[in-house]
mmCIF file of the N, C-alpha and C atoms, coordinates in Angstrom:
data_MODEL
# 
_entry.id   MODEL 
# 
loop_
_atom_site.group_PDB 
_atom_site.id 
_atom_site.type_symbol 
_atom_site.label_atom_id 
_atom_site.label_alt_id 
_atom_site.label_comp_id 
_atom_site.label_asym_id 
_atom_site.label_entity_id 
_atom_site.label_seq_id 
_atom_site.pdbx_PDB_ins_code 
_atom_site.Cartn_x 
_atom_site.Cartn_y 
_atom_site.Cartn_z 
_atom_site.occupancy 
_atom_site.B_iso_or_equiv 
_atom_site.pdbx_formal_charge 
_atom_site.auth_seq_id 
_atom_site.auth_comp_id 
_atom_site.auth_asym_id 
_atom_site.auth_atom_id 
_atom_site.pdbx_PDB_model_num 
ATOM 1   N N  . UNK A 1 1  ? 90.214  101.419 94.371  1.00 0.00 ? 1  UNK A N  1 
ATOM 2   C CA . UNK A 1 1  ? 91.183  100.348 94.447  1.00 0.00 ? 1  UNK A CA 1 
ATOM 3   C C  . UNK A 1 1  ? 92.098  100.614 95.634  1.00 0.00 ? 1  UNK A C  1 
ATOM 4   N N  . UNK A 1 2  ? 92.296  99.748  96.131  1.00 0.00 ? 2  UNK A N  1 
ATOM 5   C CA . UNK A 1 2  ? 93.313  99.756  97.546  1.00 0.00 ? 2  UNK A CA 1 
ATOM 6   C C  . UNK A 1 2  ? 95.009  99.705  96.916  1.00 0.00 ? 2  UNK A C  1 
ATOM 7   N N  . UNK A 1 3  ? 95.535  99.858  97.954  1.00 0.00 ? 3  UNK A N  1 
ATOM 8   C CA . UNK A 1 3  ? 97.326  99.636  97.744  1.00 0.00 ? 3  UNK A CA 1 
ATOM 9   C C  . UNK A 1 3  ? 97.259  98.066  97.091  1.00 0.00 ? 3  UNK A C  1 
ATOM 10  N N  . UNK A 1 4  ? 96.332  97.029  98.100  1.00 0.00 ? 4  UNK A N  1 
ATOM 11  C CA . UNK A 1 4  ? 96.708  95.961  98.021  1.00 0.00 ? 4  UNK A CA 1 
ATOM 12  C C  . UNK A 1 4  ? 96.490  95.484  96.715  1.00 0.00 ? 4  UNK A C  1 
ATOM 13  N N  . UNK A 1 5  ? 95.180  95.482  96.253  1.00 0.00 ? 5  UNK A N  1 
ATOM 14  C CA . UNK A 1 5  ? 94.993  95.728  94.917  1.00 0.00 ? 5  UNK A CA 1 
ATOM 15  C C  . UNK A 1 5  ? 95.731  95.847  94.011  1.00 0.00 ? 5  UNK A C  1 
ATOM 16  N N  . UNK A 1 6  ? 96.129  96.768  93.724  1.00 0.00 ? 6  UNK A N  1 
ATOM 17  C CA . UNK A 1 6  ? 97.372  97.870  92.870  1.00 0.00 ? 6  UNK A CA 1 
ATOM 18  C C  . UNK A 1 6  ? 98.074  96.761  92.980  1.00 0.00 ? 6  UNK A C  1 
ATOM 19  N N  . UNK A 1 7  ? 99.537  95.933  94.117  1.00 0.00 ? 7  UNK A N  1 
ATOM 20  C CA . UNK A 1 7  ? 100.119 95.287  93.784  1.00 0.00 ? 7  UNK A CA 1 
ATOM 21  C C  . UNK A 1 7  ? 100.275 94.125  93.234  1.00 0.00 ? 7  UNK A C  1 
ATOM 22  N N  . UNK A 1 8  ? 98.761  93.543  93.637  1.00 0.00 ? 8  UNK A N  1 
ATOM 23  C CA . UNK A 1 8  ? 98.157  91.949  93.226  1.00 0.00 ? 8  UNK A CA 1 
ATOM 24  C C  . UNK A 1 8  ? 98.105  92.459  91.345  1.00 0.00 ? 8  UNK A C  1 
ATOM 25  N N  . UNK A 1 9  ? 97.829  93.465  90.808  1.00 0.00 ? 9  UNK A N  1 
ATOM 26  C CA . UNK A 1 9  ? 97.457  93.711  89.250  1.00 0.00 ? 9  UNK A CA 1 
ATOM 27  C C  . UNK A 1 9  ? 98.735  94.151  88.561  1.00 0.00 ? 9  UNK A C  1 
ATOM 28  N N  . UNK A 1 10 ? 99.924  94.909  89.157  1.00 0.00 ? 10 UNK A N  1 
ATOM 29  C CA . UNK A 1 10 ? 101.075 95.935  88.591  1.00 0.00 ? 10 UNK A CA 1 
ATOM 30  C C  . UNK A 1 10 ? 101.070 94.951  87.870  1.00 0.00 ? 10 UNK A C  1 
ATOM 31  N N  . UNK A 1 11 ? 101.684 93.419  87.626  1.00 0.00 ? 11 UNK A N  1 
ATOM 32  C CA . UNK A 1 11 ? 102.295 93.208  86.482  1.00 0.00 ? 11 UNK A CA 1 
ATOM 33  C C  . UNK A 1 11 ? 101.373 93.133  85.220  1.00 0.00 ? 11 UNK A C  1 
ATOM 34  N N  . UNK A 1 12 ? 100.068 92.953  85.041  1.00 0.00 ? 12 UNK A N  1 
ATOM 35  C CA . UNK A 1 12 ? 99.212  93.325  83.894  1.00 0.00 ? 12 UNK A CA 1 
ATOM 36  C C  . UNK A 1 12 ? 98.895  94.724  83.846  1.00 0.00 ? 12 UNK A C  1 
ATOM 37  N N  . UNK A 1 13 ? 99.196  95.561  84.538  1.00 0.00 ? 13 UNK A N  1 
ATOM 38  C CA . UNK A 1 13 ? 98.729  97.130  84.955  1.00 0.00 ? 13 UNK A CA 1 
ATOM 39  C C  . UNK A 1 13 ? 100.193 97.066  83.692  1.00 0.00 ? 13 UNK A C  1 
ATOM 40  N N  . UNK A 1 14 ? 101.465 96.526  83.780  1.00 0.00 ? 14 UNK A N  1 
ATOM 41  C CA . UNK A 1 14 ? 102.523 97.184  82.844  1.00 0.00 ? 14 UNK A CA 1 
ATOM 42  C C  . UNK A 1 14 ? 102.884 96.671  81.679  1.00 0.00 ? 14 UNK A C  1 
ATOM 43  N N  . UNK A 1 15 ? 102.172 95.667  81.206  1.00 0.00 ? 15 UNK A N  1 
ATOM 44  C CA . UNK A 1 15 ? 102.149 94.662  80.514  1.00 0.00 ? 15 UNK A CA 1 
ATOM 45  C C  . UNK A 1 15 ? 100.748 95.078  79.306  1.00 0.00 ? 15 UNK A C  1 
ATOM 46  N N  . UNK A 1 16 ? 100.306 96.163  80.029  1.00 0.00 ? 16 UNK A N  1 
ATOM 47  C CA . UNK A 1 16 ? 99.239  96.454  79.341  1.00 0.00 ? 16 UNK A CA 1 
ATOM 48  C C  . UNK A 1 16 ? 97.839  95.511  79.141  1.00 0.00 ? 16 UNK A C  1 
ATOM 49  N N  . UNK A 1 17 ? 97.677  94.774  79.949  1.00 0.00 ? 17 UNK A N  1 
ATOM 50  C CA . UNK A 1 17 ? 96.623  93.806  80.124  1.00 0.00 ? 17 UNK A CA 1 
ATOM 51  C C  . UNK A 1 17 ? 95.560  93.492  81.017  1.00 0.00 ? 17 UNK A C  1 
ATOM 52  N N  . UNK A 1 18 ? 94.999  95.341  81.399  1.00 0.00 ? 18 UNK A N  1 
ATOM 53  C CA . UNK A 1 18 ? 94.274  95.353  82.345  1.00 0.00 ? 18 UNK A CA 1 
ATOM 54  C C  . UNK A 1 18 ? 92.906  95.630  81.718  1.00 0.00 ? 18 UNK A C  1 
ATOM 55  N N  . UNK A 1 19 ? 91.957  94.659  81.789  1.00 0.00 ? 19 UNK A N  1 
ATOM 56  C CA . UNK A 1 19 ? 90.921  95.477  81.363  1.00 0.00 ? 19 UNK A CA 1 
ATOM 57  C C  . UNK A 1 19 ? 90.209  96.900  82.034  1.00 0.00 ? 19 UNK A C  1 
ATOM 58  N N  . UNK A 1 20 ? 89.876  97.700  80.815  1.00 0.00 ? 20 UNK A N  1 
ATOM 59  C CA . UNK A 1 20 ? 89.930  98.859  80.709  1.00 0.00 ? 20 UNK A CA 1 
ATOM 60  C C  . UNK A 1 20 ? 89.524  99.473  82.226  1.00 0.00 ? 20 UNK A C  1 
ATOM 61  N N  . UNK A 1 21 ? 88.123  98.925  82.952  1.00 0.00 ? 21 UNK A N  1 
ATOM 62  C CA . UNK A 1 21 ? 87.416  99.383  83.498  1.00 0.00 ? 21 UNK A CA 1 
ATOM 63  C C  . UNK A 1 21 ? 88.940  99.660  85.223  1.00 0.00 ? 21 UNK A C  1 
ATOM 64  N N  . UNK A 1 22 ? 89.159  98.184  85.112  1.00 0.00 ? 22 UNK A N  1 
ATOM 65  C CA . UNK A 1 22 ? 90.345  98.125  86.024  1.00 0.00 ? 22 UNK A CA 1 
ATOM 66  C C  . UNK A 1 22 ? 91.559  98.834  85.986  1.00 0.00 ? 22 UNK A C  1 
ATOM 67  N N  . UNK A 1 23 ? 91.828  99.284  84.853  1.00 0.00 ? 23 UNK A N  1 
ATOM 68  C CA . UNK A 1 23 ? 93.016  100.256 83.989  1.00 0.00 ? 23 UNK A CA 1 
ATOM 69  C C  . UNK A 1 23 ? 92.695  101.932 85.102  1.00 0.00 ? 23 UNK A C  1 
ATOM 70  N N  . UNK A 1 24 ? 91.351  101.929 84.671  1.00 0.00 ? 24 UNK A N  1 
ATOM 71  C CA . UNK A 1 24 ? 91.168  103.382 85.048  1.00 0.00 ? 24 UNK A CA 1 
ATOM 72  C C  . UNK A 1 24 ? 90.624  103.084 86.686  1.00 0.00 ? 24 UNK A C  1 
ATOM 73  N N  . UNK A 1 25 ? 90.466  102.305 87.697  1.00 0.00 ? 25 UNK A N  1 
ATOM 74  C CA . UNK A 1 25 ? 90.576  102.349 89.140  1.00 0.00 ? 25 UNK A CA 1 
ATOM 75  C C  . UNK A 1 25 ? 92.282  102.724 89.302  1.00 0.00 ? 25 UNK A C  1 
ATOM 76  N N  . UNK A 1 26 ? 92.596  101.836 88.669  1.00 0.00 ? 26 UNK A N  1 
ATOM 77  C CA . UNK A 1 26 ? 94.216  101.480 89.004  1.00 0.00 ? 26 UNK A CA 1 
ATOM 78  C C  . UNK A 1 26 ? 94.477  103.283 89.416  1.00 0.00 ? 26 UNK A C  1 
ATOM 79  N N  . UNK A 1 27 ? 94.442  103.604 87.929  1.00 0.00 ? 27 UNK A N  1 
ATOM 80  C CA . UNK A 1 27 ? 95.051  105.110 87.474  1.00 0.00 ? 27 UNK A CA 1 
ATOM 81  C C  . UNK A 1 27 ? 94.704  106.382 88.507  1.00 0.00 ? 27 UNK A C  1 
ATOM 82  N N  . UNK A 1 28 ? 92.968  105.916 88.909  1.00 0.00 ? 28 UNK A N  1 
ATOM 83  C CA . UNK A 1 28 ? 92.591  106.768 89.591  1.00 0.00 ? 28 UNK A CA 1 
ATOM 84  C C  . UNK A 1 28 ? 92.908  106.807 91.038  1.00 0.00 ? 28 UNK A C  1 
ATOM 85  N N  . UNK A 1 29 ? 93.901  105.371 91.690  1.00 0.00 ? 29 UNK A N  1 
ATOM 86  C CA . UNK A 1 29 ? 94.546  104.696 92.516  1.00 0.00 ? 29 UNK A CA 1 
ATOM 87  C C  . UNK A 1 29 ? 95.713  105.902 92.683  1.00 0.00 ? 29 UNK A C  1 
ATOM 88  N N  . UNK A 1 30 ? 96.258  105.736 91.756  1.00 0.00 ? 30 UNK A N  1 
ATOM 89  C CA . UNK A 1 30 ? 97.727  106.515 91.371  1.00 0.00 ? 30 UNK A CA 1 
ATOM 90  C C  . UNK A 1 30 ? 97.571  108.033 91.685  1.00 0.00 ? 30 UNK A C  1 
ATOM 91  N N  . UNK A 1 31 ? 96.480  108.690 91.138  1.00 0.00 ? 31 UNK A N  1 
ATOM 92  C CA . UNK A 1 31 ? 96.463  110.172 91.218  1.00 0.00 ? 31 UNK A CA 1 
ATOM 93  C C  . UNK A 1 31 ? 96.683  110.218 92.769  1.00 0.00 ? 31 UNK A C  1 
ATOM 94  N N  . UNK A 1 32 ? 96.270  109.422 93.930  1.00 0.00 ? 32 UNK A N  1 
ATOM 95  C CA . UNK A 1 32 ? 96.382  109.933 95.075  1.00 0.00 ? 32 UNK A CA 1 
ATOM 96  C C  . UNK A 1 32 ? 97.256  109.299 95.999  1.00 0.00 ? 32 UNK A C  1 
ATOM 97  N N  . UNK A 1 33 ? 97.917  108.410 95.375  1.00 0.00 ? 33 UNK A N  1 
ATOM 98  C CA . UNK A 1 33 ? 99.010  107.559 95.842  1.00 0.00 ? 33 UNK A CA 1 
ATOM 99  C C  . UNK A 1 33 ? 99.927  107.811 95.915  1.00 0.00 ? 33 UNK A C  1 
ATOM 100 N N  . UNK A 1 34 ? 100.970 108.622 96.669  1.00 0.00 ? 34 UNK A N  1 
ATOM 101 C CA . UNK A 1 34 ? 102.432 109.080 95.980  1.00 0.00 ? 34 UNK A CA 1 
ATOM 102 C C  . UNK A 1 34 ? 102.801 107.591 96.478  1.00 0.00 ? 34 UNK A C  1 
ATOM 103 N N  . UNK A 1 35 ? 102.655 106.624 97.305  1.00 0.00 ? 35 UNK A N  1 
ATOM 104 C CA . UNK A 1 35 ? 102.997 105.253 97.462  1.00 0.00 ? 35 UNK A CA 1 
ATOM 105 C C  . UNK A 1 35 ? 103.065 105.184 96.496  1.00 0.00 ? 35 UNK A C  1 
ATOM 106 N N  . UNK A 1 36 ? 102.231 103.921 95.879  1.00 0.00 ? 36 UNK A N  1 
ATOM 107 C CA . UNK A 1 36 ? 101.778 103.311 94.842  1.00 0.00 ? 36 UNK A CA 1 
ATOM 108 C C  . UNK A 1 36 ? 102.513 103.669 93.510  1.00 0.00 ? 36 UNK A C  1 
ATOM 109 N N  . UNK A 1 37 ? 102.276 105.131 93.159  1.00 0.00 ? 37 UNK A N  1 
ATOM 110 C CA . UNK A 1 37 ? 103.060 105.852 92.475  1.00 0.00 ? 37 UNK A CA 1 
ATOM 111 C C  . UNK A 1 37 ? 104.575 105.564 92.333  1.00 0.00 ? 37 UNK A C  1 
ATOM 112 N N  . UNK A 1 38 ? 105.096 106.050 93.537  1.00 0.00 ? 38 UNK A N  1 
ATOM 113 C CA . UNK A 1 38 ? 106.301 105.716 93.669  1.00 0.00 ? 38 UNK A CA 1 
ATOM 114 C C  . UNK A 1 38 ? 106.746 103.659 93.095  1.00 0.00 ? 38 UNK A C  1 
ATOM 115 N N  . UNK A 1 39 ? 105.937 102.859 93.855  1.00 0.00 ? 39 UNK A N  1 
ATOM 116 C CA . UNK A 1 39 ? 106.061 101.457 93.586  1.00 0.00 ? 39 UNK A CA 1 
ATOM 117 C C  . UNK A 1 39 ? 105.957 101.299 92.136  1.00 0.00 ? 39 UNK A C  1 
ATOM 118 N N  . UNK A 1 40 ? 104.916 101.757 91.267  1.00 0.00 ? 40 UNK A N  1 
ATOM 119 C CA . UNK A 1 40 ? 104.739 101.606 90.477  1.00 0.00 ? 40 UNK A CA 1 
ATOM 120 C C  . UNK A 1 40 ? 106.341 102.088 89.251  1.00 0.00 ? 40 UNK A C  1 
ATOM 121 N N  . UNK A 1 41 ? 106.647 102.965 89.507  1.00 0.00 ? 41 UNK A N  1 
ATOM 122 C CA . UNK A 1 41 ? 108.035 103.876 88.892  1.00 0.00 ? 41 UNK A CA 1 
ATOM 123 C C  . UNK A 1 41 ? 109.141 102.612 89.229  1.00 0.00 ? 41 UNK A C  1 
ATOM 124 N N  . UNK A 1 42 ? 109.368 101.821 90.403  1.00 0.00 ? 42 UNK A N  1 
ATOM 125 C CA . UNK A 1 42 ? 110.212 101.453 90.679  1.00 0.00 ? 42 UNK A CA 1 
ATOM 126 C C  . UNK A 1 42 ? 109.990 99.912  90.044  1.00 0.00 ? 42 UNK A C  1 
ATOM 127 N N  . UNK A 1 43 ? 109.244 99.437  89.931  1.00 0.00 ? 43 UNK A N  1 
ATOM 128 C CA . UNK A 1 43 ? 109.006 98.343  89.073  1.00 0.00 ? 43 UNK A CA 1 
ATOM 129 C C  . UNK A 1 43 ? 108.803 98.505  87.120  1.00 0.00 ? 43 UNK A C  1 
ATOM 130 N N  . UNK A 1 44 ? 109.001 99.897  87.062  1.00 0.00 ? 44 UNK A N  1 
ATOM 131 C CA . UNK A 1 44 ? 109.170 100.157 85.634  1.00 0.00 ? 44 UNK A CA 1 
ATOM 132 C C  . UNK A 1 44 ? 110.792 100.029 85.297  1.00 0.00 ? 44 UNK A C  1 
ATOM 133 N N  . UNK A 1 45 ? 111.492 100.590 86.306  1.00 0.00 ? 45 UNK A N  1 
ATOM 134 C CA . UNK A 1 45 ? 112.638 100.580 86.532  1.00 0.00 ? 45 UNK A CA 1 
ATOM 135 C C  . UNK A 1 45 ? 113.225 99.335  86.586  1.00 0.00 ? 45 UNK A C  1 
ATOM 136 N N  . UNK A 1 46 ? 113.144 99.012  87.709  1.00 0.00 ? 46 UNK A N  1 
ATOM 137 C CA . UNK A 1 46 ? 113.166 96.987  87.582  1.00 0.00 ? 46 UNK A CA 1 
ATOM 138 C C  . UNK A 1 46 ? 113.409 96.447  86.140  1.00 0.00 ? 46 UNK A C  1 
ATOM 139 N N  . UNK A 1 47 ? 111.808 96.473  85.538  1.00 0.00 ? 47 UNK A N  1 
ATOM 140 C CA . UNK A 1 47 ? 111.774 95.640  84.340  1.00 0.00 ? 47 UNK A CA 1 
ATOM 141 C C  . UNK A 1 47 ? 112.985 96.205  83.319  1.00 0.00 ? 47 UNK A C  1 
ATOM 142 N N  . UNK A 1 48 ? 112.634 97.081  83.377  1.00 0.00 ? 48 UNK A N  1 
ATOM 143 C CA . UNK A 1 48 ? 113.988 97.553  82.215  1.00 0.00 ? 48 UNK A CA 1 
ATOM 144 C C  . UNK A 1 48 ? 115.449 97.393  82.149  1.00 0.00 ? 48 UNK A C  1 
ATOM 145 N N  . UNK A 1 49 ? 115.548 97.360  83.885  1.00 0.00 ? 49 UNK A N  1 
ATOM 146 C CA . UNK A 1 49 ? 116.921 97.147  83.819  1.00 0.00 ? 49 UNK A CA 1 
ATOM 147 C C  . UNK A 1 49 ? 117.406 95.239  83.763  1.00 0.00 ? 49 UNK A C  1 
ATOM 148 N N  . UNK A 1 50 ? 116.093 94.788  84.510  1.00 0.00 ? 50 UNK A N  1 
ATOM 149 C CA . UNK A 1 50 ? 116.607 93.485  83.951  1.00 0.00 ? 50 UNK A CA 1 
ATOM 150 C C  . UNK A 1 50 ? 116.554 92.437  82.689  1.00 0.00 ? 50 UNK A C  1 
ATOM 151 N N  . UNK A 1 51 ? 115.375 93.498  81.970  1.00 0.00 ? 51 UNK A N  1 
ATOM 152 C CA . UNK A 1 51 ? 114.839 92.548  80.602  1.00 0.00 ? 51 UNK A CA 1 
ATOM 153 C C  . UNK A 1 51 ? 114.328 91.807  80.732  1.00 0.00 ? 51 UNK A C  1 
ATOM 154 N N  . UNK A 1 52 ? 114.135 90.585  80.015  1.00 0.00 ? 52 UNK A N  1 
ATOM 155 C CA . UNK A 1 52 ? 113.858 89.750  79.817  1.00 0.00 ? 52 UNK A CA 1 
ATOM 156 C C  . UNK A 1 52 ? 114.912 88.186  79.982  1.00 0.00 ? 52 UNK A C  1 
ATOM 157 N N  . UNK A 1 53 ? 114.737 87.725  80.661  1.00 0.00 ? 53 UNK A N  1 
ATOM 158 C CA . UNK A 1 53 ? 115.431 86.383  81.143  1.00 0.00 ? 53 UNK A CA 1 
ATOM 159 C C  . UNK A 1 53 ? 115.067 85.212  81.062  1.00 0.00 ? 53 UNK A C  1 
ATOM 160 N N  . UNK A 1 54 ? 115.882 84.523  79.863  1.00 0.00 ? 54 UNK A N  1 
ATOM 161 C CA . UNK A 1 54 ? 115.298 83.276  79.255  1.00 0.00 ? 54 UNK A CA 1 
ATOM 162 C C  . UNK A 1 54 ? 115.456 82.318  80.642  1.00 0.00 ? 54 UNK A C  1 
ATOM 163 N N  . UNK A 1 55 ? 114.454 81.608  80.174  1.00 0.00 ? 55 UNK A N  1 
ATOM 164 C CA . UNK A 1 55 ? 113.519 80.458  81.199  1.00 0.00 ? 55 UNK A CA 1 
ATOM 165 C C  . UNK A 1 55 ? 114.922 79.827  81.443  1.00 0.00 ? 55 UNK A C  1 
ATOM 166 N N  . UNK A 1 56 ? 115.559 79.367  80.322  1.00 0.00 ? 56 UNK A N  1 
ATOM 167 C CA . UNK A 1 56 ? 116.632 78.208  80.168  1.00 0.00 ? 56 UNK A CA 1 
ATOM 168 C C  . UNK A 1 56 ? 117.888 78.451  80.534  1.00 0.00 ? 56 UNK A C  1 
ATOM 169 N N  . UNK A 1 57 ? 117.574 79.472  81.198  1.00 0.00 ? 57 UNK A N  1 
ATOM 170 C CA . UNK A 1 57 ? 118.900 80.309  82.123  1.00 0.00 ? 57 UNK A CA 1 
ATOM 171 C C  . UNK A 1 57 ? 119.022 79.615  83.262  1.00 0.00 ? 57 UNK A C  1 
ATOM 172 N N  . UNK A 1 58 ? 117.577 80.079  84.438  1.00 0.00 ? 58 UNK A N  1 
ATOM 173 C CA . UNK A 1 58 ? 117.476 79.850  85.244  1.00 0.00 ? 58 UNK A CA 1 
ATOM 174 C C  . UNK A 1 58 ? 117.219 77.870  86.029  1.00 0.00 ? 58 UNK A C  1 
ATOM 175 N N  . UNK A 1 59 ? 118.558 77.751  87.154  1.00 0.00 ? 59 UNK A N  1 
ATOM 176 C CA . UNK A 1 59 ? 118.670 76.483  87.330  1.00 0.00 ? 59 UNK A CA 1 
ATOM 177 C C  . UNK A 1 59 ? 117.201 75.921  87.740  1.00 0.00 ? 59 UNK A C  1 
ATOM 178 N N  . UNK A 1 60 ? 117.033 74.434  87.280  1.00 0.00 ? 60 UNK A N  1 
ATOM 179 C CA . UNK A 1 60 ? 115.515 74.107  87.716  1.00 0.00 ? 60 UNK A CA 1 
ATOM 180 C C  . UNK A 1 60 ? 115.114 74.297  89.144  1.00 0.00 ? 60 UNK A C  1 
ATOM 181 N N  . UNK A 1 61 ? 116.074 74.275  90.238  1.00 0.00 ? 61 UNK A N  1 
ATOM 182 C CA . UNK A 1 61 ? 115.780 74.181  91.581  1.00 0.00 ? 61 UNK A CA 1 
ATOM 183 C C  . UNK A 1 61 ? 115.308 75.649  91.976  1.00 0.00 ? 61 UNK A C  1 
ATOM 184 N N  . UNK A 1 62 ? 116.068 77.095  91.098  1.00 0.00 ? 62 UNK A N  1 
ATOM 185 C CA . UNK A 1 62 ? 115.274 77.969  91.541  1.00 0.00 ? 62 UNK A CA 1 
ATOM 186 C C  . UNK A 1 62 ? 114.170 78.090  90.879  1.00 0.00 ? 62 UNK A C  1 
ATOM 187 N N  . UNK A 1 63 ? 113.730 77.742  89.956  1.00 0.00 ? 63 UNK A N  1 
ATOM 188 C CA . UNK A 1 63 ? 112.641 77.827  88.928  1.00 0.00 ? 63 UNK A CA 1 
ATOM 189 C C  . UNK A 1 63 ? 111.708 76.988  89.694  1.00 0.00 ? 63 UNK A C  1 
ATOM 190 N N  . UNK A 1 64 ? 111.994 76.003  90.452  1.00 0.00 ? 64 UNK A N  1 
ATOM 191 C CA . UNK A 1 64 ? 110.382 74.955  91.232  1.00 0.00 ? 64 UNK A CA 1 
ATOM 192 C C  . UNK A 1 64 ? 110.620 75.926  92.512  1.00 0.00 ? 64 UNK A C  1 
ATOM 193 N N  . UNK A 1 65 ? 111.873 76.715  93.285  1.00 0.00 ? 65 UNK A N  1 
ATOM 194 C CA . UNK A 1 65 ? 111.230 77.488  94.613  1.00 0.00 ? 65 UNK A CA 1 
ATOM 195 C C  . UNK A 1 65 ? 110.468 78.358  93.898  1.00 0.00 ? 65 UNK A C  1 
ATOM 196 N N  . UNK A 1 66 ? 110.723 79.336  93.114  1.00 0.00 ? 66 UNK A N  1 
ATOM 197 C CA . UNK A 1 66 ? 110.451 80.410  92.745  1.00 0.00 ? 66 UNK A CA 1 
ATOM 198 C C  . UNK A 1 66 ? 108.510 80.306  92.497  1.00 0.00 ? 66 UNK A C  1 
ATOM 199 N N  . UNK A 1 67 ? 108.449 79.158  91.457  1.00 0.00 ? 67 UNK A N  1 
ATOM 200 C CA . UNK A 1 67 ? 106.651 78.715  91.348  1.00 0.00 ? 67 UNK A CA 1 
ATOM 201 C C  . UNK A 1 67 ? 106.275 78.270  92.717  1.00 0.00 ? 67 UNK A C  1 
ATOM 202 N N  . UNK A 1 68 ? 106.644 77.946  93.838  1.00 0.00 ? 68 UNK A N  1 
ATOM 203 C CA . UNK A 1 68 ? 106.240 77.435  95.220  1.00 0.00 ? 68 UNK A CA 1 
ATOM 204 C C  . UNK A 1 68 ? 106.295 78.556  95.643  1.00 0.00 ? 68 UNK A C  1 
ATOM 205 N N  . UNK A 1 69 ? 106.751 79.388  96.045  1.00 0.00 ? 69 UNK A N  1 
ATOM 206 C CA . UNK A 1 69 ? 106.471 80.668  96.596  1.00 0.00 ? 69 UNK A CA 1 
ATOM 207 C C  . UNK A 1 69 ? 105.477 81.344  95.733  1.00 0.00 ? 69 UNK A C  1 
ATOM 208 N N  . UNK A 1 70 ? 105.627 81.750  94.468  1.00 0.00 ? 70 UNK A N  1 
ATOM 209 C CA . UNK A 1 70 ? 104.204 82.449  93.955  1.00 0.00 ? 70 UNK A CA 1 
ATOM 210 C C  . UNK A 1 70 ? 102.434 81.637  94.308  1.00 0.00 ? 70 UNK A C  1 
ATOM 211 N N  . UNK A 1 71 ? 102.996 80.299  94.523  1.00 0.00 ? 71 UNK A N  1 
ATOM 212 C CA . UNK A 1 71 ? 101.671 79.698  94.148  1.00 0.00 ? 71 UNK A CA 1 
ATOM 213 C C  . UNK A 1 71 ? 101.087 79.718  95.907  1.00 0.00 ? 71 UNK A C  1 
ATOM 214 N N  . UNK A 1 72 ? 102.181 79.875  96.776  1.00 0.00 ? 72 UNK A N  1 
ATOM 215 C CA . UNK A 1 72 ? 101.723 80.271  98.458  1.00 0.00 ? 72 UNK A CA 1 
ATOM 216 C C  . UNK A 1 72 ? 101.552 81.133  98.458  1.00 0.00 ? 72 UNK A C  1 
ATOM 217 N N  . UNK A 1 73 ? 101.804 82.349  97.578  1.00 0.00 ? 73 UNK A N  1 
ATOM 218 C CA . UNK A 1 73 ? 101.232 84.045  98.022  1.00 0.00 ? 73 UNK A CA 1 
ATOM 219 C C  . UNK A 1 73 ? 99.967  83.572  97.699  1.00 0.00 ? 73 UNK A C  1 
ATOM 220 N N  . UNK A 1 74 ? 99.902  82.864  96.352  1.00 0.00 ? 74 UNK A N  1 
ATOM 221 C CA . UNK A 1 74 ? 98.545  83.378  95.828  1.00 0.00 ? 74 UNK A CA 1 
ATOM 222 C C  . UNK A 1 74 ? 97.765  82.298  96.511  1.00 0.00 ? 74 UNK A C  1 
ATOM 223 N N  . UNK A 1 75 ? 97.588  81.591  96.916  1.00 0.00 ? 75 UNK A N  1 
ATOM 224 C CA . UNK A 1 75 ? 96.797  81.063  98.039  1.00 0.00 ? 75 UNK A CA 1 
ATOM 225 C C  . UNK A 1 75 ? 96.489  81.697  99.136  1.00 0.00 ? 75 UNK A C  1 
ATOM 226 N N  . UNK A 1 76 ? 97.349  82.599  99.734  1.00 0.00 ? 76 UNK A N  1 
ATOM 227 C CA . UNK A 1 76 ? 96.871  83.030  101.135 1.00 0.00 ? 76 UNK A CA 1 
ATOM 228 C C  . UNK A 1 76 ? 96.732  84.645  100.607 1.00 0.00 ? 76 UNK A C  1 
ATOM 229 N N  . UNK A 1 77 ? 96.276  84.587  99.245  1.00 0.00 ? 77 UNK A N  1 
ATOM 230 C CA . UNK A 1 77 ? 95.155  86.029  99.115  1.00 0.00 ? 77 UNK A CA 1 
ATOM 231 C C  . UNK A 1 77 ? 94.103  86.384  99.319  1.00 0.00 ? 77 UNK A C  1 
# 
């Protein structure tokens, strides 16, 4: 598995929703990654410190940029 890889999957890689076979590239990603490694720690960090953030928080105008930007990464993958 590449770096690039690794970041396109972290959020099911922490979410626990990687199938298995992909679980263990990821992992075997990590043993030689102090990158990745490191990224990976810092997005554990992240999640925890921000929780969980109800939908009905966030104003609709950042909620339609926010899906327009994810939906242009993931197009030009």
């Amino acid at each position: 598995m590449s770096c690039q890889e690794l970041v396109e999957v972290v959020t099911d890689y922490l979410e626990g929703r990687l199938p298995d076979a992909t679980r263990e590239r990821l992992e075997e990603h990590l043993a030689a990654c102090d990158g990745c490694t490191a990224y990976i720690e810092q997005m554990r960090l992240t999640l925890l410190a921000l929780g969980k953030i109800p939908e009905e928080t966030i104003p609709p105008a950042a909620r339609d940029e926010l899906i327009a930007v994810f939906r242009e990464l993931r197009a030009s993958a």
